[in-house]
C-alpha positions in Angstrom: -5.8 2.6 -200.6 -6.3 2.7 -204.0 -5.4 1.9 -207.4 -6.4 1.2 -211.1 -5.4 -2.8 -211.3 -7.4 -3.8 -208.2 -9.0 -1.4 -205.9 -11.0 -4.8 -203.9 -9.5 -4.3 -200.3 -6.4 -2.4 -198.8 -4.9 -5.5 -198.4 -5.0 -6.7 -202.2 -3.0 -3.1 -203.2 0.4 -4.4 -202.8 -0.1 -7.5 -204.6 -1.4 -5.8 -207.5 1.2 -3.5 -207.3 4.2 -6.3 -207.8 1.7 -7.4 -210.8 2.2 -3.7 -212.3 6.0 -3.4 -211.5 6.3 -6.9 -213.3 4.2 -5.5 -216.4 6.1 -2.8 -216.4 9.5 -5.1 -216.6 8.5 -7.3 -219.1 7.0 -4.4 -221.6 10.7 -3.0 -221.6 12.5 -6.1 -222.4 10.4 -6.1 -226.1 11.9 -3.3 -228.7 8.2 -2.0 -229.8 6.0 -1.7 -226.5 2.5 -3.7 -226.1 0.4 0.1 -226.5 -2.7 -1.7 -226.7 -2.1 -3.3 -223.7 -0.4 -0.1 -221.9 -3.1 2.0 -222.6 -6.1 -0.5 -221.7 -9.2 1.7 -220.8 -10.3 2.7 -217.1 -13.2 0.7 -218.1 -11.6 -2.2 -218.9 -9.2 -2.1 -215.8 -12.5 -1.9 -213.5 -14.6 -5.1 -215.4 -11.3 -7.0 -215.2 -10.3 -6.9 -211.2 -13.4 -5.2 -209.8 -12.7 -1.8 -208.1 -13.7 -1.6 -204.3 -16.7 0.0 -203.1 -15.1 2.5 -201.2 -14.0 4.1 -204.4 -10.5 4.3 -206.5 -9.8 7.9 -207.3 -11.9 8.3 -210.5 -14.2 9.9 -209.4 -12.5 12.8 -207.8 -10.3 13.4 -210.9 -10.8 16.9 -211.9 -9.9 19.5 -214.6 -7.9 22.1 -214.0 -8.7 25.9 -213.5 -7.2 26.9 -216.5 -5.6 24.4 -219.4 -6.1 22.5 -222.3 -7.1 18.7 -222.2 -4.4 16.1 -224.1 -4.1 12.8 -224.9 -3.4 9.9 -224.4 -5.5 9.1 -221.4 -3.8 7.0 -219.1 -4.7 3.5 -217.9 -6.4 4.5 -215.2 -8.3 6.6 -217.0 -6.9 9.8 -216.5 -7.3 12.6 -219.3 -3.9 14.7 -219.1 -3.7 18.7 -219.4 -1.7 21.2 -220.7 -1.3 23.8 -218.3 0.3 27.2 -218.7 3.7 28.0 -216.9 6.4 30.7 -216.8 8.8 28.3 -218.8 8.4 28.7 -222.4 9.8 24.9 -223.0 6.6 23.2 -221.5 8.3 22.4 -218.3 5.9 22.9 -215.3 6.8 23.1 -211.3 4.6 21.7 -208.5 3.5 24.9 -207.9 2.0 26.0 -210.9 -0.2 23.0 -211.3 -1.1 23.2 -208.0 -2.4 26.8 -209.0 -3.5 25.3 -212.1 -5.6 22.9 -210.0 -6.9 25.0 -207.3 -5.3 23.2 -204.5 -3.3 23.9 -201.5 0.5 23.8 -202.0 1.4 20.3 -202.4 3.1 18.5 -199.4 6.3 17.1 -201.0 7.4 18.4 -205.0 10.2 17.2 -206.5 12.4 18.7 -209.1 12.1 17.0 -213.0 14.4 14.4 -213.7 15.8 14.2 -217.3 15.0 10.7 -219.1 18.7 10.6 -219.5 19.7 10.2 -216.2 16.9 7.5 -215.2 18.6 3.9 -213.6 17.6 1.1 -216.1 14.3 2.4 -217.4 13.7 3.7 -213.4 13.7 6.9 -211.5 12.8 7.8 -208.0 10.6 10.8 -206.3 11.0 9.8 -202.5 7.8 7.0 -202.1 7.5 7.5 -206.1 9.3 4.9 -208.5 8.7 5.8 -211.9 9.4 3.5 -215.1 9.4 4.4 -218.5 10.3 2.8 -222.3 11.4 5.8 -223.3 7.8 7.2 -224.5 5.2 5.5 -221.8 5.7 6.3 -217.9 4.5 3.9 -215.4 4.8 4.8 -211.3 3.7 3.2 -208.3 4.1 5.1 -204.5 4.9 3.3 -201.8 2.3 4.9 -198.5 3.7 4.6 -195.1 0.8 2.6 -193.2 -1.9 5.2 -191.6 -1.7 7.7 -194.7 -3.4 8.1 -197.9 -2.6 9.8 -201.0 -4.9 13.2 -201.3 -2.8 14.6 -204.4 -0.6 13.8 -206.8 0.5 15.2 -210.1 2.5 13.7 -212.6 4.6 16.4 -215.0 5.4 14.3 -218.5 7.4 16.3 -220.5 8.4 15.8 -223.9 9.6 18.1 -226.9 7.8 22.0 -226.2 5.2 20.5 -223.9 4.4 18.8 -221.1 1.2 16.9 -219.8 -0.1 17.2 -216.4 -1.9 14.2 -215.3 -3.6 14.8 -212.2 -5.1 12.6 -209.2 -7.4 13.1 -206.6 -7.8 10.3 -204.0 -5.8 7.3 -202.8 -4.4 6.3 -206.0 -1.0 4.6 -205.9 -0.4 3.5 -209.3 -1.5 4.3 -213.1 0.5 3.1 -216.3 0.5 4.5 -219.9 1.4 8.3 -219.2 3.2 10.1 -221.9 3.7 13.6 -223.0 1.8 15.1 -225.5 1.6 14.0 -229.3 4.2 15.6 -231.7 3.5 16.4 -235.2 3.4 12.9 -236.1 0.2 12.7 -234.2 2.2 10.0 -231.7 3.4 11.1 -227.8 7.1 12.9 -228.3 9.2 10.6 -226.5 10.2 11.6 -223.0 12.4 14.7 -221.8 12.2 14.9 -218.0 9.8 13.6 -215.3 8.5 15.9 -212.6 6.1 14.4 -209.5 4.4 15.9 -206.5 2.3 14.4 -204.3 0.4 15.7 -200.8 -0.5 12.6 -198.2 -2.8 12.9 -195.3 -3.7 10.6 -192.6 -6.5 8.2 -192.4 -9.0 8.4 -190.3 -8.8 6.0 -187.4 -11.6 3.5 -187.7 -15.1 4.0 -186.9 -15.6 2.0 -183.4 -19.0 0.2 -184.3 -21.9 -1.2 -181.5 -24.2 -4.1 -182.7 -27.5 -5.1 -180.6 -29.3 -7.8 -179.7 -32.8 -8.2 -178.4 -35.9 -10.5 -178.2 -38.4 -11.2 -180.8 -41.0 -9.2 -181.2 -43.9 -7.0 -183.8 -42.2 -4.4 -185.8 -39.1 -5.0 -184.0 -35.4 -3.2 -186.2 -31.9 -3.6 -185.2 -29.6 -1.2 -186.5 -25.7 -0.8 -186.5 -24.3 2.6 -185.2 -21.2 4.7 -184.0 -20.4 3.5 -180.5 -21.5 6.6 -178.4 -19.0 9.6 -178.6 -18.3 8.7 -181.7 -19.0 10.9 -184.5 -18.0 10.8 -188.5 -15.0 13.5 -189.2 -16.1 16.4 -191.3 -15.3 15.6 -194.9 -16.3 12.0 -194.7 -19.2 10.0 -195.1 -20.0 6.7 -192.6 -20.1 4.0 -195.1 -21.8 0.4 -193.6 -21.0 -3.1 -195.1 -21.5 -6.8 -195.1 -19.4 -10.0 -195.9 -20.7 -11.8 -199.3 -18.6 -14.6 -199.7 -15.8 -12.7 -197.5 -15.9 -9.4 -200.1 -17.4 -6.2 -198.3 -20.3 -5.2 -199.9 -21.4 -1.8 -199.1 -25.3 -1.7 -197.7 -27.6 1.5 -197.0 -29.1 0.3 -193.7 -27.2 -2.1 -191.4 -30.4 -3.7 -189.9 -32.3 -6.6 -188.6 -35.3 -7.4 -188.4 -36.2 -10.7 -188.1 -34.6 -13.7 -186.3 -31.1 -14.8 -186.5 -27.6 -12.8 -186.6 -25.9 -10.9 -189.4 -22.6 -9.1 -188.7 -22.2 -5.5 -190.4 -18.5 -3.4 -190.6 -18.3 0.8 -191.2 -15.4 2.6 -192.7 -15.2 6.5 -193.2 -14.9 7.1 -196.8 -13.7 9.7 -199.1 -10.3 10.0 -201.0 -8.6 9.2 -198.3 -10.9 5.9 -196.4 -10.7 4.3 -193.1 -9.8 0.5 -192.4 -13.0 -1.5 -191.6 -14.3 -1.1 -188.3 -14.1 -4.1 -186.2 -17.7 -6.2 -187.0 -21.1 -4.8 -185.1 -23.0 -7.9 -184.5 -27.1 -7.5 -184.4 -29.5 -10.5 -183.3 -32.7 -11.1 -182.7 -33.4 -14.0 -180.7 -36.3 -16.4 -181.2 -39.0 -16.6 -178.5 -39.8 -20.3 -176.7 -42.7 -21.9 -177.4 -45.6 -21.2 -174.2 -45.6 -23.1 -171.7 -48.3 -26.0 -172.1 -51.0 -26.2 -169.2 -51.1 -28.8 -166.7 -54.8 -28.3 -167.0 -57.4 -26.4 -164.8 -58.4 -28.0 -161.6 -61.2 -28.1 -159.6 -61.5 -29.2 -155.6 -63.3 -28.3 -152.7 -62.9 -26.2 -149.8 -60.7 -28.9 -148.2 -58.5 -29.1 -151.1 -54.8 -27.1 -152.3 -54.8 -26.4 -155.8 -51.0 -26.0 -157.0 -51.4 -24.2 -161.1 -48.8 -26.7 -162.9 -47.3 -26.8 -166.8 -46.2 -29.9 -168.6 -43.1 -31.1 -170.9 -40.6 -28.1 -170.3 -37.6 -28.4 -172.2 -34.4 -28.5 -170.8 -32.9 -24.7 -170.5 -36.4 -23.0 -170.1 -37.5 -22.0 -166.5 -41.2 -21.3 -165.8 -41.9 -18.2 -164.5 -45.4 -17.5 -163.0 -47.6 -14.1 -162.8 -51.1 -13.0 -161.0 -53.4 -11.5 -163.5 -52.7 -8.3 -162.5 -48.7 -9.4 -163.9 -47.1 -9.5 -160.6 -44.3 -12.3 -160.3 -45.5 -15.5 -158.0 -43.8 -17.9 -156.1 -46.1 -20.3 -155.5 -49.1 -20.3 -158.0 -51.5 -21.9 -155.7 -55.0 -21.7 -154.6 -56.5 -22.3 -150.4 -59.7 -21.9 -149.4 -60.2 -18.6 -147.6 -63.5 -19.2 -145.0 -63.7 -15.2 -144.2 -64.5 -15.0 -147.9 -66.9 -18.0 -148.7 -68.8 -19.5 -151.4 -66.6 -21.0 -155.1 -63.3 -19.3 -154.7 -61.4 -18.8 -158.3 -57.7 -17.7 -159.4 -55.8 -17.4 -162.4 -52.3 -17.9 -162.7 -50.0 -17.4 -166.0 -46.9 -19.2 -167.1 -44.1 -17.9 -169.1 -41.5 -19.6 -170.7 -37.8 -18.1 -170.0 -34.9 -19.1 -171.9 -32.2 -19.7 -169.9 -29.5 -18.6 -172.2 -31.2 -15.4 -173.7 -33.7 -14.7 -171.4 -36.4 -14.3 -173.7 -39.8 -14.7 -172.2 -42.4 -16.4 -174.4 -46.8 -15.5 -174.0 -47.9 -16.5 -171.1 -50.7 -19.6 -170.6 -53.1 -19.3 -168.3 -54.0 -21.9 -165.8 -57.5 -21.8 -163.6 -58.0 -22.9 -159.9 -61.6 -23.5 -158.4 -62.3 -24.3 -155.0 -65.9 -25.0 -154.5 -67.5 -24.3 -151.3 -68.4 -26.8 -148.8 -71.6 -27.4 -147.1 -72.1 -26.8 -143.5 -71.6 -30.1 -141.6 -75.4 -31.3 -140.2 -75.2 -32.3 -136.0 -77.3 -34.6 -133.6 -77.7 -34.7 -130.2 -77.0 -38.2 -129.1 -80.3 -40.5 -127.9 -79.7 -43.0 -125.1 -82.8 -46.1 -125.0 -84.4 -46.5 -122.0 -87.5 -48.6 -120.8 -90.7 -46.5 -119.7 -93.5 -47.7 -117.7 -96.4 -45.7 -116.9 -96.9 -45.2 -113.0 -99.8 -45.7 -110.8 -99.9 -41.8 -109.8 -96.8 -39.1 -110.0 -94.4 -41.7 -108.3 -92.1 -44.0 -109.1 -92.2 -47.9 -108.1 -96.0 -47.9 -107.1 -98.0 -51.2 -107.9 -95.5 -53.0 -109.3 -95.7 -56.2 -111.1 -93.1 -57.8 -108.6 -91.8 -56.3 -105.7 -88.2 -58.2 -105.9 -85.8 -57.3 -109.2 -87.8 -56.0 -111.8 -89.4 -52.4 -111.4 -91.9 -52.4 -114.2 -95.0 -51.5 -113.0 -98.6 -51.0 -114.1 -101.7 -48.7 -113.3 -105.0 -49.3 -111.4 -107.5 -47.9 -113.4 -111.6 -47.2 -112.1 -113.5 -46.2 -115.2 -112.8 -42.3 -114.2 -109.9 -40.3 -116.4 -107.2 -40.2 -114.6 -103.4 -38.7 -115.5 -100.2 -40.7 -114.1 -96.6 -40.1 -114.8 -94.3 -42.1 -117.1 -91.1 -43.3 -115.8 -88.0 -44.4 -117.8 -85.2 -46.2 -116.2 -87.5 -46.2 -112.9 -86.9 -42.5 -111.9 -86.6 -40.1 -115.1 -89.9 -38.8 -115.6 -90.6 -39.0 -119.8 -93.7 -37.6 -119.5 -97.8 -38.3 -118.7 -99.9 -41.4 -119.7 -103.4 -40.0 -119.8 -106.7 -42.4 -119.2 -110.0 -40.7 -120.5 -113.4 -41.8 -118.7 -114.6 -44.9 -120.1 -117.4 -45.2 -122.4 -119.4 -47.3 -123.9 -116.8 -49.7 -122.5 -113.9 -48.1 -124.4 -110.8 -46.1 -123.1 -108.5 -43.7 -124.2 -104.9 -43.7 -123.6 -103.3 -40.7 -124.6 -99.1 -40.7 -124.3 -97.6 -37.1 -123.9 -93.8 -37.2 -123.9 -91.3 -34.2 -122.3 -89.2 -32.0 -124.2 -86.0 -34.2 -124.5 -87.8 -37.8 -125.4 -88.7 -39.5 -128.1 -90.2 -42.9 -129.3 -87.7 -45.6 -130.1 -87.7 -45.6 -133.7 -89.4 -49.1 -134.5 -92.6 -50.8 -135.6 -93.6 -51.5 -132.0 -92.2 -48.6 -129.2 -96.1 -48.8 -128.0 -96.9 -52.0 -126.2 -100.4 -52.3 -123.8 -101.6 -54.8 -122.3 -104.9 -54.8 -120.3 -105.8 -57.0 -117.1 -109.2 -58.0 -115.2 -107.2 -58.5 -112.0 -104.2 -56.8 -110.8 -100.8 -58.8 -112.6 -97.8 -60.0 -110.7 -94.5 -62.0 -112.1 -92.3 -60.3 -114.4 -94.1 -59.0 -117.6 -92.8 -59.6 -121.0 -93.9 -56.3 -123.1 -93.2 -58.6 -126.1 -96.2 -60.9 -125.6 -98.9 -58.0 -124.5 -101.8 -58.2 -127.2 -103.8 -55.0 -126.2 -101.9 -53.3 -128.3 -98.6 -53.0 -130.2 -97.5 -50.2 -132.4 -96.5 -46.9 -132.6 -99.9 -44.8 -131.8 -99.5 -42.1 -128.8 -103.5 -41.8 -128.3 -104.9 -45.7 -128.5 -108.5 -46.8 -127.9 -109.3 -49.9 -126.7 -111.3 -52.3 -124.7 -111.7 -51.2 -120.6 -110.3 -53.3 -118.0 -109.4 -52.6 -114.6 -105.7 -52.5 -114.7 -103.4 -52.0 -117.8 -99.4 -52.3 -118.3 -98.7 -49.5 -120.7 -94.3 -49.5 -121.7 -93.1 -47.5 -124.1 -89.4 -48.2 -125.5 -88.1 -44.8 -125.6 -84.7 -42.2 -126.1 -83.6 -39.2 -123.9 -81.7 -36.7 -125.7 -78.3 -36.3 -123.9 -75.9 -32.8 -124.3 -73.5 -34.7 -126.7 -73.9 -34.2 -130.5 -72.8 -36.1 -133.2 -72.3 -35.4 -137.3 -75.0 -36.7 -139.0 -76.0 -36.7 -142.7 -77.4 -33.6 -143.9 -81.2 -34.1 -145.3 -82.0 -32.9 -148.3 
């Protein structure tokens, strides 16, 4: 709706139409009218109460086909015309200046109403109520709710002449009308009153969709007709914002950066829409990424779980392979079919709870070295060897009762005997070279399976003139002690040779690897 004393919103018309009724009172009760006031400018009227972006009628108003422009102009702004009609006294019907105008018929016309027969200063035209001092004419229409005005015409008529003031959009009140100037140069004062107007309904109100989506590059929101909808033919889609709870209108109802903003649509032409219902657009914020628990490193023993530190309350951690495949459980085992350092990396992202923006994703790395193969021993059992006399056990021993160790006869001539450990497991040979130069060679071969104790003394010989008895202690002999397996030494005709020795047995054990 519109009007000429304050076109803000449809909801300030009727306000400001009680202010133009009032005006219109008060100018009557003084004898010489306020005309400077009655016939402020269009101008003026729009710098004093701010005319509303949808438009107020102005700029519709139009000349007619054929006629001659008057005076005066009225407050709104309108220049009247003199038309030409079949009467020859200046009065005009709804029909001519609707010929006059190039319009359709007008919806409702009424016939002229004589100045005469007006109620106090006051006449009515169905939704039309007209006031007038005599000279000026003031009117105001009264719009059922839903319609808009799309014509109305205004016949003034006053001595041979009448002016047609003519309007084009919603316009529902104007002041300062009068009929043409007389010879005096002043408007003739007032003969009859003829309106017609033509209303048409408004256009139901756009419905409006808003969005709403995560941040991101070169991201733009946009209002827009709700799908379906289109804009009638005839009318433009006109978007707006709040300023300080005024619509302003706005070429592009985007977004694009973060936060809200709420945007409202009308259909305008002469005849607007109501605002639509607000189409909200947001762009949310993304969380911060997730911050690293840190890489880890372990061995091939080890499980490797990828973890993130300090997450705020409302953000879940969501983890990916790098290949972006969700992951339930970002950890790492070592595969053995595989081998050798074993690496994975898994990425976090940040969700917010509420919007369910995801944020960039940290990476977190998992290395499980390899382990080295385990080293194994078989296990070595001691045992106390004595060489024979010959190839069997328990010959010429040094005491026939208890004790088993024995000792070898020996002639000057080489001679090989067998070595016993634990008196029956054969470790091996004891070899005598021939003597010479009184000098003898003992050379100690050991089987597959034995070893020498290890130790500074595992060889112990002892050398006797005469055959020995009692039982010997390996600990005092002084032919020799040490670890030699081929020993030279003085000849003598019988010699105890032990040897503190190990048997390998089938059991192994983990040992330390050498390096």
């Amino acid at each position: 709706m519109k009007n000429f004393y304050n076109a803000i919103s449809p909801n300030k018309v009727w306000i400001i139409a009680l202010v133009v009724i009032m005006a219109a009172c008060t100018q009557f009760e003084a004898i010489e009218p306020d005309k400077a006031t009655l016939e402020q400018s269009a101008e003026e009227m729009a710098a004093a109460f701010g005319l509303s972006p949808i438009g107020n009628g102005l700029e519709n108003a139009r000349a007619p086909l054929t006629g001659t422009a008057s005076t005066p102009k009225s407050n709104g702004g309108i220049t009247p015309y003199i038309i030409p009609g079949a009467n020859q006294g200046g009065n005009r019907t709804c029909a001519e200046v609707a010929t006059a105008y190039g319009i359709p018929s007008f919806g409702t016309s009424f016939e002229q109403i004589n100045a005469e027969d007006f109620s106090g200063n006051q006449a009515t035209f169905g939704a039309i109520t007209a006031t007038t001092d005599g000279t000026l004419v003031s009117w105001t229409i009264d719009v059922p709710d839903g319609y808009c005005v799309k014509y109305l015409a205004a016949v003034v008529k006053g001595s041979n002449d009448a002016n047609v003031y003519f309007y084009e959009g919603d316009v529902r009140s104007d002041s300062g009308l009068a009929s043409p100037p007389n010879s005096s140069g002043e408007p003739a004062g007032l003969s009859n009153l003829r309106f017609c107007y033509t209303l048409e309904e408004k256009p139901k109100a756009p419905e409006v969709v808003g969005d709403e989506a995560c941040d991101e590059d070169g991201l733009v929101l946009r209002a827009k007709l709700k799908d379906g909808s289109t804009t009638p033919d005839g009318y433009t889609l006109q978007w707006y914002k709040k300023v300080n709870g005024e619509f302003v209108e706005v070429d592009d109802p985007k977004l694009d950066e973060v936060g809200t903003i709420d945007y409202y649509a009308a259909f305008v032409n002469g005849c607007s829409s109501d605002f639509s219902e607000k189409a909200t657009l947001t762009i949310w914020a993304l969380p911060a990424a997730p911050i690293s628990g840190g890489d880890q490193e372990g061995d091939c023993n080890d499980v490797l779980t990828a973890t993130v530190k300090d997450v705020p309350n409302g953000i879940t951690i969501v983890w990916y392979d790098k290949d972006g495949n969700k992951v339930d459980d970002p950890s790492l085992s070592y595969d053995e079919s595989i081998g050798g350092d074993q690496t994975v990396t898994y990425y976090a992202e940040a969700v917010d709870d509420k919007t369910k923006c995801a944020s960039e994703r940290t990476a977190v790395k998992l290395t499980l070295k390899e382990c080295d193969e385990p080293c194994f021993d078989f296990v070595w059992k001691g045992e106390t060897a004595w060489a024979a006399n010959g190839n069997t056990s328990g010959t010429l021993r040094y005491n026939n009762r208890g004790n088993w160790a024995t000792y070898t006869a020996y002639s000057g001539s080489a001679k090989s005997v067998t070595l016993f450990a634990g008196q029956t497991m054969n470790a091996g040979t004891v070899a005598f070279s021939a003597a010479s130069g009184g000098k003898v060679t003992i050379t100690i071969s050991l089987n597959d399976g034995w070893r020498l104790k290890k130790g500074n003394e595992a060889v112990k010989i002892q050398g006797y003139s005469s055959a020995p008895s009692g039982n010997p202690s390996p600990g005092l002999f002084t032919t020799y002690k040490g670890n030699s397996v081929s020993i030279t030494i003085p000849q003598s005709a019988f010699y105890g040779v032990h040897l503190d020795v190990e048997w390998q047995t089938k059991e192994q054990i983990e040992v330390e690897c050498p390096v």
